[in-house]
LOPAVO-624298 format. One record per residue (C-alpha): x, y, z. Coordinates in steps of 0.2 Angstrom, whole numbers, plus 5000, padded with zeros to 4 digits. Layout:
LOPAVO-624298
XYZ
...
END
This chain:
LOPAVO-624298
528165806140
528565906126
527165806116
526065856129
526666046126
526566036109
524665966110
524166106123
524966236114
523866206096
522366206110
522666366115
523066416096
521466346088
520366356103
519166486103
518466446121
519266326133
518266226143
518266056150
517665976133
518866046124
520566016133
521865886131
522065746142
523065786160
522365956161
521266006177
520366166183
521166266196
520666426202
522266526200
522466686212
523666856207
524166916224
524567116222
524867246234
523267296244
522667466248
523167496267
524467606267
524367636287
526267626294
526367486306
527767436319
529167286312
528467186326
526567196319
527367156302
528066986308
526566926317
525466976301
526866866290
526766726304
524966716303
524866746283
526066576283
525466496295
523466516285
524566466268
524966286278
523266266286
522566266268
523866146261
523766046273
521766046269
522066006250
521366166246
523066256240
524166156228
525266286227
525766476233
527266586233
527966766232
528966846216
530366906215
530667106220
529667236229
528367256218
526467296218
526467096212
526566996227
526466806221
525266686217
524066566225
523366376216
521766336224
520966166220
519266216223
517766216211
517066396209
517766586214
516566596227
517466466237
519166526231
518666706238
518166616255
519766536256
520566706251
519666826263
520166696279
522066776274
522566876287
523566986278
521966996267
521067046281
522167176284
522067266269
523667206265
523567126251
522167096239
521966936228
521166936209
520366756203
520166666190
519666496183
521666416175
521866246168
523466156171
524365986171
523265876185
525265836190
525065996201
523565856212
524865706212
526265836221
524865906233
524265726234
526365686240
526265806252
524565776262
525265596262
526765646270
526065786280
524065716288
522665856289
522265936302
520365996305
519866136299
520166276314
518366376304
517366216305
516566106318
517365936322
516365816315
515065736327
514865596321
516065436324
517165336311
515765196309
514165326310
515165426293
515365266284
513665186284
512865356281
514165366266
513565176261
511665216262
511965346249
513065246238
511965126238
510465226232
511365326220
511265486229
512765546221
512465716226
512365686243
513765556242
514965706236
514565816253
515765646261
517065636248
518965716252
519365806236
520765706234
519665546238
519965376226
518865276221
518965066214
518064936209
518164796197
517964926179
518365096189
520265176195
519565356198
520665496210
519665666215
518065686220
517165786205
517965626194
517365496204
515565576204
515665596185
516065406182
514865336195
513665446185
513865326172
513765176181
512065216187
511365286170
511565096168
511465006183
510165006199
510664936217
509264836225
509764816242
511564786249
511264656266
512664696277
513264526287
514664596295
515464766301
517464766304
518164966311
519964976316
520165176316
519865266301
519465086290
517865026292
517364856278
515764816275
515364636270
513864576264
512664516248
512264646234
510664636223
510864736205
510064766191
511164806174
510164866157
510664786141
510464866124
508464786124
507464896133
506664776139
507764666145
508864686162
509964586171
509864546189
511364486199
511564416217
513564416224
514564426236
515164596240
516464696253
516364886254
518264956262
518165146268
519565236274
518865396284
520065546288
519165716298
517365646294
517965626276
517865486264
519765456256
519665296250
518165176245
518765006236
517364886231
517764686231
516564576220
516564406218
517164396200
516764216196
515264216202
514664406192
515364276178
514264146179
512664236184
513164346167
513564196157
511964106163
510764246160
511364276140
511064096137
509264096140
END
């Protein structure tokens, strides 16, 4: 830790813009929030106070609960600085959505200032804990998905399979993980950026899909996968032909978790033949 410290401190020192190139490892981008005093300064009853606190906390754990606030609380005294919120979203504009459903917010109450923070990525495994612990519930502002469990996933794997990465991201949790054979990737903007690089590489010609297994929220895909992997000779490729399970785990028409099984021995031999020739 105080390595880590030690290393983001001379960042900060030498640094004269910070951005994603130029930060140490463990670092993420948050969208930090300054929670002051707002402008209303109408007098209204204890009672009215309570219920606006009950729904202001009550918006606060909705949020958690959704992955979108890592963290929140007030400061100390009576102040014109209420407290602070954490978001984990990607730009301001979704930040100020997620700011403007407050209903204290609403109320002229309080007023929220934003701006882009980088901090340890330890702030995720903590918000990670606590989703584990404590499931999502839908979104109250968005509709219930209508699509089933099994409908999600093959849309998910048609994408996937195509490379469509942008599209594939509109099905990713945030806090979504991601392995295969070379890749251990949590989040979804990191799991994008590294399949990015997979398919700067690497074309899928078609996955046949034997066999569909869905018990609740997991659905495995089994089936033959035909790719094409570049080599350093542009003209030269190599095709392969394996054995291949797709696992999805599917929580409030999200994907959380995506694991793919590849038959090693046989990605092996197909490798070892075609170098030989």
């Amino acid at each position: 830790m105080l390595r880590f410290l030690v290393a983001l401190t001379l960042t900060l020192a030498i640094t004269p813009s910070l951005d994603a190139q130029n930060m140490p490892p463990g670092m993420h981008r948050y969208i930090f929030g300054l929670i002051r005093r707002g402008p209303a300064v109408t007098e209204i009853t204890p009672a009215e106070a309570m219920d606006l606190q009950r729904q202001h906390l009550a918006n606060i754990e909705r949020l958690a609960r959704l992955g979108k606030i890592v963290a929140a609380g007030p400061f100390e005294g009576g102040d014109d600085w209420r407290g602070i919120f954490i978001y984990n979203v990607s730009t301001k504009a979704e930040a100020q959505a997620l700011v403007d459903s407050d209903p204290l917010v609403k109320a002229g109450r309080l007023v929220v200032d934003l701006v882009p923070w980088w901090a340890s990525d330890g702030l995720l495994d903590a918000a990670d804990a606590w989703i584990a612990e404590n499931p999502a519930e839908p979104d109250a502002t968005t509709p219930a998905p209508t699509l089933s469990v099994e409908e999600i996933a093959h849309t998910y794997l048609d994408h996937y399979m195509a490379g469509r990465l942008d599209a594939l991201g509109e099905h990713l949790a945030w806090h979504a993980h991601f392995e295969d054979p070379t890749l251990d990737v949590t989040g979804r903007e990191e799991i994008l950026e590294a399949l990015r690089g997979v398919f700067a590489t690497l074309t899928i010609e078609s996955f046949e899909r034997e066999q569909v297994l869905v018990s609740a929220k997991l659905v495995l895909f089994t089936g033959q996968v035909r790719f094409t992997q570049a080599t350093a000779d542009p003209n030269r490729s190599l095709v392969f032909d394996l054995p291949m399970s797709v696992g999805l785990t599917i929580e409030h028409g999200k994907v959380v978790s995506h694991v793919d099984y590849l038959d090693d021995d046989a990605y092996t031999a197909q490798l070892t033949e075609q170098m030989s020739r």
